[in-house]
C-alpha positions as CSV (number, residue, x, y, z in Angstrom):
1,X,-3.3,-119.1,-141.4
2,X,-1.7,-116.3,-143.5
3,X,-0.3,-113.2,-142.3
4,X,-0.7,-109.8,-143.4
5,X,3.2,-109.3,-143.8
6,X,5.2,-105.8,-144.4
7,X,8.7,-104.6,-144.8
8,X,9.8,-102.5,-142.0
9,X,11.9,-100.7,-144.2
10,X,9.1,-99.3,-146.4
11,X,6.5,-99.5,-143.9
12,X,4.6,-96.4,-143.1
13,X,3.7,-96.5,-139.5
14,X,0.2,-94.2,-138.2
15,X,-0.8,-92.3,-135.9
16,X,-2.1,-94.6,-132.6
17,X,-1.4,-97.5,-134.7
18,X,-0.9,-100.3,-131.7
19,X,2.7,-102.1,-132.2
20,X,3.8,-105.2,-130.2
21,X,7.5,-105.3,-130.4
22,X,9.0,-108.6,-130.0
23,X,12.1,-109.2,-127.5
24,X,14.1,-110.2,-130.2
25,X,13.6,-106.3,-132.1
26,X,14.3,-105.2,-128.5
27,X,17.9,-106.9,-128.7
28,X,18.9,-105.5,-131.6
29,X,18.1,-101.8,-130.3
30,X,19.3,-102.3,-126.7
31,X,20.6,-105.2,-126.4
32,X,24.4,-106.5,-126.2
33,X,26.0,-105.6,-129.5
34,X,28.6,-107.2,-131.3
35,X,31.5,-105.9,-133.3
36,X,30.9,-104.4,-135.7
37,X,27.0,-104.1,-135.0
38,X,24.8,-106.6,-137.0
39,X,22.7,-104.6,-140.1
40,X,19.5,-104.7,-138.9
41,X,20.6,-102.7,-136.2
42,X,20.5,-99.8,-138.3
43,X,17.1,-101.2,-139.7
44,X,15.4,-101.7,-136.1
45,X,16.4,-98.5,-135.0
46,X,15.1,-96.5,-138.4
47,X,11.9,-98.3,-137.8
48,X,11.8,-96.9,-134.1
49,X,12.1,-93.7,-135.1
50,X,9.4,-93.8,-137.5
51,X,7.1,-95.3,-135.2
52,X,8.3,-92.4,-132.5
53,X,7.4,-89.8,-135.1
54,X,4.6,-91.5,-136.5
55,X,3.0,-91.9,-132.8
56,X,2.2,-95.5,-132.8
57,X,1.6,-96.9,-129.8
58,X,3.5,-99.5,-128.5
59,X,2.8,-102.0,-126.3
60,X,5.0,-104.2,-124.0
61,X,4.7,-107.3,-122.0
62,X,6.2,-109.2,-119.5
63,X,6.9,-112.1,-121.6
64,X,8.7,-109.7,-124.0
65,X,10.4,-108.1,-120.8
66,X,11.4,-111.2,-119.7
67,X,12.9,-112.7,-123.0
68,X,14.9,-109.7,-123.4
69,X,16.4,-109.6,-119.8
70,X,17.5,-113.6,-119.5
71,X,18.7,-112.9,-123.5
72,X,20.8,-110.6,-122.1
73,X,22.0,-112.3,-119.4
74,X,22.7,-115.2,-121.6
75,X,25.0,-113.1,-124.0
76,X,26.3,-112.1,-121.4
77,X,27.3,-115.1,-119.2
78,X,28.3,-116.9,-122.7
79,X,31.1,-114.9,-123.8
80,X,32.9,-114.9,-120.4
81,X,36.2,-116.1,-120.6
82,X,36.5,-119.6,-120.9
83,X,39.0,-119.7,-118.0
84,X,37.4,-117.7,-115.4
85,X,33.9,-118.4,-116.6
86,X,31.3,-120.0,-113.6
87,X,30.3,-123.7,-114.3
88,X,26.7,-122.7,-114.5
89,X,24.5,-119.5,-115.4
90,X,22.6,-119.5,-111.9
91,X,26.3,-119.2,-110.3
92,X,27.2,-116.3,-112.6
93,X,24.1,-114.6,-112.0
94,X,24.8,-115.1,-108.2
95,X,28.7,-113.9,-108.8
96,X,29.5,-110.2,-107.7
97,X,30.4,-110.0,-111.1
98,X,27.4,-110.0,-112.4
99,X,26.1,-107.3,-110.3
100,X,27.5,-104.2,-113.0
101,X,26.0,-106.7,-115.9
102,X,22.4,-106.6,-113.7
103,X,22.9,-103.0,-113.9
104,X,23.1,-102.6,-117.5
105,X,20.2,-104.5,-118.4
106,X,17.9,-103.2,-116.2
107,X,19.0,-99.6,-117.5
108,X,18.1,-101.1,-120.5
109,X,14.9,-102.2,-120.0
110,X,14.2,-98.8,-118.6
111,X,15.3,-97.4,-122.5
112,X,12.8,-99.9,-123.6
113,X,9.9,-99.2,-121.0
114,X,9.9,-95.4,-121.7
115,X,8.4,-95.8,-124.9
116,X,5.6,-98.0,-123.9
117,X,2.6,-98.9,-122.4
118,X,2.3,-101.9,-120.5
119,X,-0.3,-104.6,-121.6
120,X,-1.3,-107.8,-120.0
121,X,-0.7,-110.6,-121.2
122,X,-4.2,-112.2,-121.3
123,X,-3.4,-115.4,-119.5
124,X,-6.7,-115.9,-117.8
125,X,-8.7,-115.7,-121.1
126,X,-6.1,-117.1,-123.2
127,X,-7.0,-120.2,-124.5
128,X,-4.2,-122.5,-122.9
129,X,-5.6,-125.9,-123.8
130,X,-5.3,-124.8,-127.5
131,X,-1.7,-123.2,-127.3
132,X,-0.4,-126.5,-125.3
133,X,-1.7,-128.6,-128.1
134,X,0.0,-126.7,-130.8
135,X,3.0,-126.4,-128.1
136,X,3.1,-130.1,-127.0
137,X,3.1,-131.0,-130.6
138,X,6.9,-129.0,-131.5
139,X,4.7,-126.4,-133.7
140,X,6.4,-123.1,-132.2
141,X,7.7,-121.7,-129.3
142,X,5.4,-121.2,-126.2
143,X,6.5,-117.2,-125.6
144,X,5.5,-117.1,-128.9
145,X,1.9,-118.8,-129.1
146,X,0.8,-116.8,-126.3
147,X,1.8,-113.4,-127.9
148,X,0.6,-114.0,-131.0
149,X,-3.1,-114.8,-129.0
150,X,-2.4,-111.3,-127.8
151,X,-1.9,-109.9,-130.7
152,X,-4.6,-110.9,-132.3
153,X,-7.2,-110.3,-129.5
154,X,-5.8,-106.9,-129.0
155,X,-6.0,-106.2,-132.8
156,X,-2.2,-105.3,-132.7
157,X,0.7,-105.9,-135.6
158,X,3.8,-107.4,-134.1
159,X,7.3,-106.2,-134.8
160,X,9.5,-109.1,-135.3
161,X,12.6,-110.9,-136.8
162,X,11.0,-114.2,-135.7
163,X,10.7,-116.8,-138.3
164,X,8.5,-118.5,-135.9
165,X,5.9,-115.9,-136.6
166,X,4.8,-117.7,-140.3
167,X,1.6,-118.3,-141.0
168,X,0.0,-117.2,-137.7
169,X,-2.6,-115.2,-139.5
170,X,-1.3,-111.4,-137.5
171,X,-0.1,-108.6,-138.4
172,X,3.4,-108.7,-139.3
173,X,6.0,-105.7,-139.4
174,X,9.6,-107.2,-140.2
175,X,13.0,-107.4,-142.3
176,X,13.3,-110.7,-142.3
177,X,12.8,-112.2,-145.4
178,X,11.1,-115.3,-144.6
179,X,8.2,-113.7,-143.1
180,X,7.6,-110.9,-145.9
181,X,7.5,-114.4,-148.7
């Protein structure tokens, strides 16, 4: 199914327009950075302040919630120092150092709540037979199914840098090339 695909950087967002923005737009605003910061930083956080002016509303889930917070994490636990870095994730999570890293994630998930409205997920009318098929079958990631359902039964567009996203048949906001093709 083809999407309805459009360059965030020439995108004109309205007023009330409902926005889904995906985890991985989410890391590139508030996530860990990198040195220097990657472009689409400066992209991502154009768009948001468009869609803050424009008034859109956006929308967040707990999938999305969740993806960014173990991303994080992840960044996080894999550029520890070889040497003094825990055998496993669950025993850096568990370490007393991870305690200042739990910190800064949840204050930035706070960043990322404040200019949202929560949503549910749908899960008890989602149709779960259908996603585990297309799941089971190595078609796309299962995060992913289940927001684009909710995208599309919520009439939203969804703000991504997923590949993934391709021919899902939403509404697609994005800088990344292979889904504006």
């Amino acid at each position: 199914m083809k999407n309805s695909a459009h360059d965030i950087t020439t995108y004109v967002f309205a007023p009330d327009e409902g926005l889904l923005i995906d985890a991985n737009v989410w890391l590139v605003l508030y996530g860990p950075q990198g040195n220097p910061p990657k472009p689409k930083t400066q992209i991502y956080s154009s768009a948001l302040k468009s869609i803050l002016a424009a008034k859109s509303r956006i929308y967040l889930d707990i999938l999305v919630m969740s993806e960014f917070v173990n991303a994080c994490a992840r960044f996080e636990y894999d550029r520890q120092p070889v040497a003094s870095k825990p055998a496993s994730f669950k025993a850096f999570r568990d370490s007393a150092a991870f305690q200042p890293i739990a910190k800064g994630i949840a204050v930035a998930c706070r960043k990322v709540e404040k200019h949202c409205e929560r949503l549910e997920s749908q899960f008890s009318t989602v149709d779960i037979s259908a996603i585990l098929a297309e799941y089971e079958n190595c078609k796309a990631d299962f995060n992913d199914l289940v927001l684009a359902e909710l995208c599309k039964s919520k009439g939203l567009s969804l703000v991504t840098h997923d590949g993934d996203f391709k021919d899902r048949g939403l509404t697609l906001i994005s800088a990344n090339p292979k889904l504006l093709t």
